[in-house]
VEXLO-162863 format. One line per 5 residues: number of its first residue (from 0); their letters; for each residue x, y, z of N, C-alpha, C, O, CB. Coordinates in Angstrom, 3 decimals, decimal comma. Glycine has a CB too. Example, Ala and Ser with C-alpha at 12.3 -4.5 7.8 and 13.67 -1.06 7.14 Angstrom:
2
0> as> 13,190/-5,690/7,800/12,300/-4,500/7,800/13,200/-3,300/7,800/14,236/-3,319/8,465/11,308/-4,473/9,046 ~ 12,850/-2,250/7,080/13,670/-1,060/7,140/12,900/0,030/7,870/13,409/1,138/8,039/14,084/-0,598/5,725
END
This chain:
81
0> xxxxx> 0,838/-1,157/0,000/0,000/0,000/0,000/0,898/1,240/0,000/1,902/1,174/0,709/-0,962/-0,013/1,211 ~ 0,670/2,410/-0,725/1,187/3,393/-1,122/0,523/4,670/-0,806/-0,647/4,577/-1,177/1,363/3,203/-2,282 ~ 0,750/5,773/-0,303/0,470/6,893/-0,041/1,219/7,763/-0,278/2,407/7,747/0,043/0,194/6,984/0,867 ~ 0,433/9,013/-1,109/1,067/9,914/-1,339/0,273/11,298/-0,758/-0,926/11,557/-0,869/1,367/9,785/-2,713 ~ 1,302/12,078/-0,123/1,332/13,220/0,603/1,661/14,312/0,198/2,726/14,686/0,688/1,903/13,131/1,434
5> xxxxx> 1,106/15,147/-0,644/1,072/16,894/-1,028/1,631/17,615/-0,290/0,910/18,065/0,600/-0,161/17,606/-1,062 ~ 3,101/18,064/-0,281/3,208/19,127/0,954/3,130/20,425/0,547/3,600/20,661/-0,566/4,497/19,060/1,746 ~ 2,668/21,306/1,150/2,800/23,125/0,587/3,497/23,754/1,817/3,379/23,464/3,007/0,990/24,141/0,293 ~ 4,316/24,770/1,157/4,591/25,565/2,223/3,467/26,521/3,383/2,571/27,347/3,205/5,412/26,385/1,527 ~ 3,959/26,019/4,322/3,155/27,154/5,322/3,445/28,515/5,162/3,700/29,168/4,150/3,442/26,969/6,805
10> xxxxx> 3,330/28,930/6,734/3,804/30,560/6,795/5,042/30,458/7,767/5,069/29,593/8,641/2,478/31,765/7,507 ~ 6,198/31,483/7,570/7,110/31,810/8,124/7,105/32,114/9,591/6,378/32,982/10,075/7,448/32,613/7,484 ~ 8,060/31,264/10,394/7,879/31,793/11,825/9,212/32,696/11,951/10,184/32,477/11,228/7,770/30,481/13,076 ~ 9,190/33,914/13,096/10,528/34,300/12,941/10,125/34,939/14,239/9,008/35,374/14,519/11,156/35,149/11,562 ~ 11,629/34,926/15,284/10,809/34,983/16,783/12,223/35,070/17,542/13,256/35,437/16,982/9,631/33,372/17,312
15> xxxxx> 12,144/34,730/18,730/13,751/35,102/19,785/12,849/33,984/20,861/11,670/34,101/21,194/14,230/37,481/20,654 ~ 13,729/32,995/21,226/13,689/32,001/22,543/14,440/32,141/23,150/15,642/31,983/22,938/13,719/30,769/22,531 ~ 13,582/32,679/24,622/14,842/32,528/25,558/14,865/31,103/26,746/14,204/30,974/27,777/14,873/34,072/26,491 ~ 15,586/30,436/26,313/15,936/28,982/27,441/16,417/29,174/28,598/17,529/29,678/28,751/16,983/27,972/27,009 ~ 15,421/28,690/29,888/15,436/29,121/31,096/17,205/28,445/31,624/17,590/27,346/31,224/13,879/28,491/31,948
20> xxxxx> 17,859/29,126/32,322/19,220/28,472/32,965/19,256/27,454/33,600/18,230/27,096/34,179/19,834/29,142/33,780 ~ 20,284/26,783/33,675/20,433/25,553/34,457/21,290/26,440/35,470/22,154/27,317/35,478/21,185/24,073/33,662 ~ 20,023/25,181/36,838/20,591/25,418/38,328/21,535/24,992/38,684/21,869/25,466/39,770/19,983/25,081/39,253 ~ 22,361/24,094/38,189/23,844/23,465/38,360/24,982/24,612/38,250/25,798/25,011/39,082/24,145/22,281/37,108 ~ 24,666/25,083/36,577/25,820/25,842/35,906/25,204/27,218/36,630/26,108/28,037/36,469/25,951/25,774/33,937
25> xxxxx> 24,358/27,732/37,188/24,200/29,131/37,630/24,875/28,707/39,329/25,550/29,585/39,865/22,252/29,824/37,474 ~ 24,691/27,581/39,975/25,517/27,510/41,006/27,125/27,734/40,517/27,650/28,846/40,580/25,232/26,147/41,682 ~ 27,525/27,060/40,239/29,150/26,829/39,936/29,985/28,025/39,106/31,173/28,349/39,127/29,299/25,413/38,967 ~ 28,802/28,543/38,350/29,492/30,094/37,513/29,790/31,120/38,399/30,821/31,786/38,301/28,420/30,922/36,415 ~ 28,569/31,364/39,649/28,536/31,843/41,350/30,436/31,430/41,868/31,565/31,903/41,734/26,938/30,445/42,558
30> xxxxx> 30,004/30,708/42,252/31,305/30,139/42,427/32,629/30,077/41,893/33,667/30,334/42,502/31,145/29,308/42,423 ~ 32,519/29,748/40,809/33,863/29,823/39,845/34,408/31,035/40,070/35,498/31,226/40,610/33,641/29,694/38,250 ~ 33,668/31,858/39,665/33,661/33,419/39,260/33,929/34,406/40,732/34,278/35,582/40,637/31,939/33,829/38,482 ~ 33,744/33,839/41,841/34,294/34,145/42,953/35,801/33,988/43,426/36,435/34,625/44,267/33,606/33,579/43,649 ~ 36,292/32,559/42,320/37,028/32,168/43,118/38,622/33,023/41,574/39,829/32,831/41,427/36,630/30,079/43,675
35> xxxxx> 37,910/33,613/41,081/38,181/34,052/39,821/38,707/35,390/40,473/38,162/35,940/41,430/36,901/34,067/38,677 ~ 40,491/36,095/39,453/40,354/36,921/39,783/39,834/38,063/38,851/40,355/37,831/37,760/41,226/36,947/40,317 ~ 39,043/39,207/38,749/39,140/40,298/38,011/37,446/39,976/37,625/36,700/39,192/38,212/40,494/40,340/36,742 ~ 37,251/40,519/36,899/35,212/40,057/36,694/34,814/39,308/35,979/35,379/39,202/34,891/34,166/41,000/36,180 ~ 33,669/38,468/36,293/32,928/37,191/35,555/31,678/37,926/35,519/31,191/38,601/36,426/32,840/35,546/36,403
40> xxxxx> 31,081/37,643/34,000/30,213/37,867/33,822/29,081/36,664/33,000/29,040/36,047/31,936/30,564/38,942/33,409 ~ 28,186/36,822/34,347/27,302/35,767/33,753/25,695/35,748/33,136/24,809/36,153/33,889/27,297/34,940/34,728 ~ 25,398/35,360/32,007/23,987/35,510/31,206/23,248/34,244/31,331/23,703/33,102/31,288/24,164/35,834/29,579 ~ 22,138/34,601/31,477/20,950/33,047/31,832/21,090/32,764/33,002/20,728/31,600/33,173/21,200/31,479/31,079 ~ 21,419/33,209/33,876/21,526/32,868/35,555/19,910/32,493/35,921/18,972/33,223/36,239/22,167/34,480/36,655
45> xxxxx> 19,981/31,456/35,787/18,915/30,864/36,790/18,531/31,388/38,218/19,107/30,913/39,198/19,316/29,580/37,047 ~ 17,549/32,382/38,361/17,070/32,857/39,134/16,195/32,138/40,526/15,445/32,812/41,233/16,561/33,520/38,376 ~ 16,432/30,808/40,722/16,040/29,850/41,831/16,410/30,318/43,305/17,493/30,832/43,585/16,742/28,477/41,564 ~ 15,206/30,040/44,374/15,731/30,351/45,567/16,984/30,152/45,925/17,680/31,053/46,391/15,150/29,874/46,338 ~ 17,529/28,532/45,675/18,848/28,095/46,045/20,512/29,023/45,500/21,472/29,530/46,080/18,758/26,568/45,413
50> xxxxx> 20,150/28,861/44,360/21,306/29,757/43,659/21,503/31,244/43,698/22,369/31,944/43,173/21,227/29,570/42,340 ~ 19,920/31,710/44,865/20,176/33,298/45,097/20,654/33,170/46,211/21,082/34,226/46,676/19,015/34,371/45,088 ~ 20,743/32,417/46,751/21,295/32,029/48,276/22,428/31,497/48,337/22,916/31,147/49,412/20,537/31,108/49,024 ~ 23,127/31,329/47,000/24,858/30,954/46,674/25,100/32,235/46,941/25,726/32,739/47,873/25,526/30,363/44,998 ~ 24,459/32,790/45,898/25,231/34,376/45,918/25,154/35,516/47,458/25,884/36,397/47,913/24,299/35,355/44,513
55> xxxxx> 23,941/34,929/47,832/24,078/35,557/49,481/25,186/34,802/50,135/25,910/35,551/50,792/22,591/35,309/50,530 ~ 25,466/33,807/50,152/26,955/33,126/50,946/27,905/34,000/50,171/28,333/34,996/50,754/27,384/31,154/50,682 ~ 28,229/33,801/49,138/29,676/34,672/48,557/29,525/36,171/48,600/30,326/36,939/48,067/30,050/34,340/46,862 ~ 28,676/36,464/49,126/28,584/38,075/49,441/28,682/37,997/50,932/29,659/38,654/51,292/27,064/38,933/48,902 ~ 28,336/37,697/51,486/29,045/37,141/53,136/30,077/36,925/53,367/30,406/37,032/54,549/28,758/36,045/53,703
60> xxxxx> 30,798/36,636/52,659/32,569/36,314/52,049/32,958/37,257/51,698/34,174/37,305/51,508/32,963/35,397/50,845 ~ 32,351/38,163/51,503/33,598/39,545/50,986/33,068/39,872/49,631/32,973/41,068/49,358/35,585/39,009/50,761 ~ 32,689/38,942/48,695/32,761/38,961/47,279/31,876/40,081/46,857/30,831/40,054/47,507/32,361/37,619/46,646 ~ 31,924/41,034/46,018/30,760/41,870/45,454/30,360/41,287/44,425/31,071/41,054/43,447/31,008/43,226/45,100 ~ 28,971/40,939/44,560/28,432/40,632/42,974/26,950/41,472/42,779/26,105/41,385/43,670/28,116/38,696/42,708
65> xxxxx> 26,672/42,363/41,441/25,975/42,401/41,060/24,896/41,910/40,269/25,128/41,349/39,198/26,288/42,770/41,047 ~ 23,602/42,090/40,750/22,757/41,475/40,029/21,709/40,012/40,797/22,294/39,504/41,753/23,734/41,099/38,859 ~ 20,660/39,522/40,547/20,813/39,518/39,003/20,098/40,318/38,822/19,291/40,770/39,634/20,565/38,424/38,155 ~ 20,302/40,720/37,453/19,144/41,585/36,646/18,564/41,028/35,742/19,513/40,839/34,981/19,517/42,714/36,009 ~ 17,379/40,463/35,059/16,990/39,777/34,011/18,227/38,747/33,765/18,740/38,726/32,647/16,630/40,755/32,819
70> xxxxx> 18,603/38,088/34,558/19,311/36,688/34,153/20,947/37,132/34,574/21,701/36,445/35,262/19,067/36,212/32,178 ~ 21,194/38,179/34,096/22,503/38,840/34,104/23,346/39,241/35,623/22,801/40,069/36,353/22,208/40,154/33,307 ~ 24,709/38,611/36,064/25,048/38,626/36,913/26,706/39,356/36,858/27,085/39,414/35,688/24,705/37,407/37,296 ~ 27,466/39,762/37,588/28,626/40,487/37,345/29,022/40,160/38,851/28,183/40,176/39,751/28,481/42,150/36,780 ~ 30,466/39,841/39,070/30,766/39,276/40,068/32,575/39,566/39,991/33,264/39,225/39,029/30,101/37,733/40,031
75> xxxxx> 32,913/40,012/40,790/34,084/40,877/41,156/35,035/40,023/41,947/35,181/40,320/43,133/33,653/42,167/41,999 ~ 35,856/38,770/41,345/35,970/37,748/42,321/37,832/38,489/42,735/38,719/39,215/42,285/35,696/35,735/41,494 ~ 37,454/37,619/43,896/38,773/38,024/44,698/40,105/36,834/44,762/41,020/36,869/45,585/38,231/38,324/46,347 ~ 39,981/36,109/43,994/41,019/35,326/43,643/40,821/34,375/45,219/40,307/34,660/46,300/42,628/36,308/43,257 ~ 41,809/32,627/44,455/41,539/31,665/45,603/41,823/32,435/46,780/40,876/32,759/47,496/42,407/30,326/45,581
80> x> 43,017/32,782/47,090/43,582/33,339/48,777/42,981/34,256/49,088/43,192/34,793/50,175/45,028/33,853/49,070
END
């Protein structure tokens, strides 16, 4: 048995997705970037209770980090020692 299927073009989609962050890599970029010297800057920061509460520990530590702002984080790390 054989079938045949007509395809036509539809209509054009054209658009911007934004993919929510992973809570792993928004922990550890927190981190990294602390342990980093001179500034890390991070985009898609997963905005989760837990990972705003990384950044409240490393700001308890000394560390300045800004943000987040819409995903966007800036973090002023003070090197390992």
């Amino acid at each position: 048995m054989s079938l045949n299927y007509l395809v036509s073009p539809g209509f054009s989609l054209k658009g911007e997705v934004r993919v929510p962050g992973d809570k792993s890599i928004s922990h550890r970029s927190i981190i990294l970037g602390s342990l980093a010297v001179g500034t890390t800057e991070v985009i898609n920061f997963l905005e989760s209770e837990d990972a705003l509460t990384t950044i409240n520990v490393m700001r308890a530590l000394g560390i300045k980090i800004e943000g987040p702002e819409q995903g966007h984080v800036h973090i002023s790390g003070n090197g390992i020692n």
